[in-house]
Every structure is written in C-alpha cells, then in structure tokens.
C-alpha positions as CSV (number, residue, x, y, z in Angstrom):
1,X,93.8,33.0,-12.1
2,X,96.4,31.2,-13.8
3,X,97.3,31.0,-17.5
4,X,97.7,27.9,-19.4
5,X,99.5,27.9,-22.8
6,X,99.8,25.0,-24.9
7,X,103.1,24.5,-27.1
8,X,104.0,21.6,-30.0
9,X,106.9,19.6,-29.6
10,X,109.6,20.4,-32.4
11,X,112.3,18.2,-33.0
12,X,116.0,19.2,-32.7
13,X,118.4,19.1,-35.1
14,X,120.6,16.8,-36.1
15,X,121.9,14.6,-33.3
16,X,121.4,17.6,-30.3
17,X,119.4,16.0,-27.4
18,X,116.7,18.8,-26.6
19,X,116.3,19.2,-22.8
20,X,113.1,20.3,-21.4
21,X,112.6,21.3,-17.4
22,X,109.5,22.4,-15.5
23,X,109.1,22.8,-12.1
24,X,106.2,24.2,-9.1
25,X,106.1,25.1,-5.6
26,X,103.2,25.2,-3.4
27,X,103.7,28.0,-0.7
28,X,101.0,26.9,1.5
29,X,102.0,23.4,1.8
30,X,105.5,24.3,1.0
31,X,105.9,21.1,-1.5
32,X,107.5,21.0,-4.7
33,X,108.0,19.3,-8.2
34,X,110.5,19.1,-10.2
35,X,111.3,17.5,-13.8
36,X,113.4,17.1,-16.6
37,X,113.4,15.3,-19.9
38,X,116.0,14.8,-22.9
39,X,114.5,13.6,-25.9
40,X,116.6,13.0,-29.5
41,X,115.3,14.0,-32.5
42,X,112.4,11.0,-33.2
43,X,111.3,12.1,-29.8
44,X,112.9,9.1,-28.0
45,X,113.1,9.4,-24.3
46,X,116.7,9.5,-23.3
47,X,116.6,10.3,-19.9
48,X,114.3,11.7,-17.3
49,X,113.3,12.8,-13.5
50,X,111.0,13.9,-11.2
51,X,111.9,14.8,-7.8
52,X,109.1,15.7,-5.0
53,X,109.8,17.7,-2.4
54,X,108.5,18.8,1.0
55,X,109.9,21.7,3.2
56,X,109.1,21.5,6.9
C-alpha cells in the first residue's frame, strides 16, 4: 500500500522563485509523468510542465 502525505505551501523569501518537481513511472505499462512548477512568493505561477511519457 502506498502512503500519502499532505504538505502546506510556504512562500519563499524575498524574490527567490521556489521550484517544485514530482514525477511517477508505471512499470507495468512502462509510462511516465513528469512535472515541474516555479512559483514567486504570492504564489504566482511563473512557469510550468508536464511531460508524458511511454517506453516501448
């Protein structure tokens, strides 16, 4: 069984951009998912991307 855990999204200082990256692979249908995000400090959106991916 997996475990979920649940986190609260802080703010970074000043004007850093925080960068945030997640990413999963199914080994039976050996697919994948990728994504990142860059948020600024009000939690604007500054860049992001998913990419899919199937091995054959």
């Amino acid at each position: 069984m997996h475990e979920t855990k649940s986190f609260v999204w802080e703010p970074p200082i000043d004007d850093v951009i925080k960068i945030k990256f997640d990413a999963s692979f199914n080994r039976y249908s050996r697919r994948s998912c990728s994504g990142i995000i860059a948020q600024n400090k009000e939690g604007l959106v500054m860049a992001s991307c998913t990419v899919l991916r199937e091995t054959r």
